[in-house]
C-alpha positions in Angstrom: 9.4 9.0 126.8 8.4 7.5 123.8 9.4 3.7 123.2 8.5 2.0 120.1 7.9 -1.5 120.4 5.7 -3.4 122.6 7.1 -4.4 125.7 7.8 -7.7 125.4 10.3 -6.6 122.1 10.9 -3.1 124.0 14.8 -2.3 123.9 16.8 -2.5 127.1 17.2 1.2 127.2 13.8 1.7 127.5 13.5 -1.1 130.6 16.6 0.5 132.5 15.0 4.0 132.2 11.9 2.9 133.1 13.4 1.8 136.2 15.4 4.3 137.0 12.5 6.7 136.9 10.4 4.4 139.9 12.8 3.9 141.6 14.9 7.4 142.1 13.8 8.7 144.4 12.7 5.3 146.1 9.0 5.2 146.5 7.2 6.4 149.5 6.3 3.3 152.3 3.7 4.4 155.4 4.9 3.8 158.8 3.1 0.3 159.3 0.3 0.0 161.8 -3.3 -1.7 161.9 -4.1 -1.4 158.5 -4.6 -4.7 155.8 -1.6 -4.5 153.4 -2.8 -4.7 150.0 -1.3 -4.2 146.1 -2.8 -3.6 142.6 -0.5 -4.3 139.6 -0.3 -1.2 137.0 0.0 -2.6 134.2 2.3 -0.7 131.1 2.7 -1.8 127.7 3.7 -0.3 124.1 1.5 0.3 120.9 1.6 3.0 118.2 4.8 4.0 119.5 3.3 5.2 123.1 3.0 3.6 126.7 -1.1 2.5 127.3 -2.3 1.0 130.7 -5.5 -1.1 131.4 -7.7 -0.4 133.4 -10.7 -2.1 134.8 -14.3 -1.4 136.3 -15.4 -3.3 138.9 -18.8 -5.3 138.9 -21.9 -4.2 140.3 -22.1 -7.1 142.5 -19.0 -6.4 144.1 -19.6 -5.8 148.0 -17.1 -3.1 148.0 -16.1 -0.7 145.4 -18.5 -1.7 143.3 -19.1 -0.1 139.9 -15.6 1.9 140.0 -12.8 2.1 138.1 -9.7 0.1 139.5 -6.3 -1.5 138.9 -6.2 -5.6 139.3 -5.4 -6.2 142.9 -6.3 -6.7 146.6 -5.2 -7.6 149.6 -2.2 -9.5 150.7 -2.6 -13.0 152.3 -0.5 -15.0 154.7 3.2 -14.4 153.7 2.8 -12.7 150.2 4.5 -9.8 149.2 3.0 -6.2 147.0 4.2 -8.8 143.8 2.9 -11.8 144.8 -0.5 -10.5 145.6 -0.6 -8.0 142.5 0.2 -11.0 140.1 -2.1 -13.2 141.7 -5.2 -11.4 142.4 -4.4 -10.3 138.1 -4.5 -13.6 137.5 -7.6 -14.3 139.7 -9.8 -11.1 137.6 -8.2 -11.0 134.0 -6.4 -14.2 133.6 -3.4 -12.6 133.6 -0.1 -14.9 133.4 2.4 -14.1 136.0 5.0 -15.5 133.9 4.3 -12.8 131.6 5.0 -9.3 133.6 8.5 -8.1 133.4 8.8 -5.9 137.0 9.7 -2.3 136.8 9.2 -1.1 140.0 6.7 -0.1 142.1 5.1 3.7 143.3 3.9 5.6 146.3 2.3 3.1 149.2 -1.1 4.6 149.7 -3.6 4.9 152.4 -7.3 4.6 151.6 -10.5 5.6 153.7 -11.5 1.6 154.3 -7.9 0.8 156.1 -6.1 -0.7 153.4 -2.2 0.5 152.7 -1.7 -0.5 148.4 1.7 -0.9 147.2 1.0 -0.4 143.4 3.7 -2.8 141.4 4.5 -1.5 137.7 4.8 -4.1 135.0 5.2 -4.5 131.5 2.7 -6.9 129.7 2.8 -7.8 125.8 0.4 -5.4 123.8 -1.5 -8.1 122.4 -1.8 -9.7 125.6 -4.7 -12.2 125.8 -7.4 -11.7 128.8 -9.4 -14.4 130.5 -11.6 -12.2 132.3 -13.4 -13.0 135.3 -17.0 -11.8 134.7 -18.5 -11.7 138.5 -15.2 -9.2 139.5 -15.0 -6.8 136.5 -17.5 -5.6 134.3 -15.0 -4.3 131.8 -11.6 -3.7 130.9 -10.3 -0.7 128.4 -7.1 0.4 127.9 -5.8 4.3 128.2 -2.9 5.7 126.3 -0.9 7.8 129.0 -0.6 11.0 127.7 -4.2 10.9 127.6 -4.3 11.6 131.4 -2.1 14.6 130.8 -4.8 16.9 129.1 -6.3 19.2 131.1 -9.5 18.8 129.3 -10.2 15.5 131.0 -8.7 16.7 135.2 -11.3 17.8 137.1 -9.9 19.0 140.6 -13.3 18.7 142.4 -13.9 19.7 146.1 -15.8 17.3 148.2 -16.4 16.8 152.2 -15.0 14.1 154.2 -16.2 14.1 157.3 -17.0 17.7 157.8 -13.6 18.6 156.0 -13.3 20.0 152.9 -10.6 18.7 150.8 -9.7 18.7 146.7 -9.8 15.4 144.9 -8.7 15.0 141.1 -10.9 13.3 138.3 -10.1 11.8 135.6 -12.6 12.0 132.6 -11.5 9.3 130.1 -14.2 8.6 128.0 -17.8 7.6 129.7 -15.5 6.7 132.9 -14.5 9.2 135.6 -11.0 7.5 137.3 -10.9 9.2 140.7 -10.0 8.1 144.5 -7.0 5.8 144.8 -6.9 5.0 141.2 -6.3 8.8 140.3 -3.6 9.1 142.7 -2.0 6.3 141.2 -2.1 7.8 137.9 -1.1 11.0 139.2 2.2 9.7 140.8 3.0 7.6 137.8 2.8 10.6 135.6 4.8 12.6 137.8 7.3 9.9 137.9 7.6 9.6 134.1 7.7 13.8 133.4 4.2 13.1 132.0 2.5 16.2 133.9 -0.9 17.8 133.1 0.0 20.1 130.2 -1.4 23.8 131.0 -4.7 24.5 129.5 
């Protein structure tokens, strides 16, 4: 897939594909239970004739997550959907305009270790896209070309222990930042859903 103008002058063909490829098959949803519902917004748009995302890294003073690398987001509140909440907590760390995301679609819910279920929502942003950034939430924000995450030079499939289990996670190298856990995932299934697999080394 390789569109050629940003995304707010990106042709129609290019929107309906994009949708069609998030949502055939329809996205995975967890059987709902106890846990806080919760969405990040993954955020697309078009320069030098390739799709880039941003990305941010959270502050050091955060009480959780702190110092990681993260899509915009968190929890849900009081009768918000995945949208609402992705577009406002955007707003709330990079000044992001709501009135500015064209929807897509959305991915995979996922589960994470501190009880959260995250419905990442796909949107297309202008390239040149002015930030207002809030300072005491994120410490930076960079943006990643995706075909970058398919070269195996960067993946690192890494085996850790979680609670006395054993199990493979997958690392992202992409520069001086390592984009693992949830936000890995959420590459991972976005590349899968665009035919952007990990080329073989």
């Amino acid at each position: 897939m390789e569109p050629s103008k940003s995304a707010g002058e990106a042709p129609q063909s290019w929107i309906s594909q994009l949708r069609e490829r998030l949502a055939n098959p329809a996205p995975l949803r967890l059987t709902p239970g106890e846990a806080r519902q919760a969405a990040v917004l993954v955020p697309l748009f078009v320069d030098a004739g390739e799709l880039w995302t941003l990305l941010t890294k959270r502050s050091e003073e955060m009480p959780q997550h702190k110092g990681q690398v993260a899509f915009p987001g968190g929890g849900q509140e009081m009768g918000e959907d995945p949208w609402a909440a992705a577009l406002r907590e955007s707003r709330e760390e990079l000044g992001l305009d709501p009135m500015g995301v064209m929807r897509l679609g959305q991915l995979d819910e996922a589960a994470t270790p501190s009880g959260y279920h995250i419905v990442p929502c796909v949107g297309a942003i202008p390239h040149s896209v002015e930030l207002d950034v809030n300072e005491s939430e994120i410490a930076e924000v960079f943006p990643v070309p995706l075909t970058a995450f398919a070269q195996p030079r960067i993946v690192e499939e890494r085996v850790v222990k979680v609670d006395g289990r054993e199990s493979s996670i997958r690392i992202y190298h992409v520069g001086r930042h390592q984009v693992w856990g949830l936000t890995a995932r959420i590459v991972q299934n976005l590349l899968e859903r665009l035919g952007l697999t990990v080329a073989e080394g």
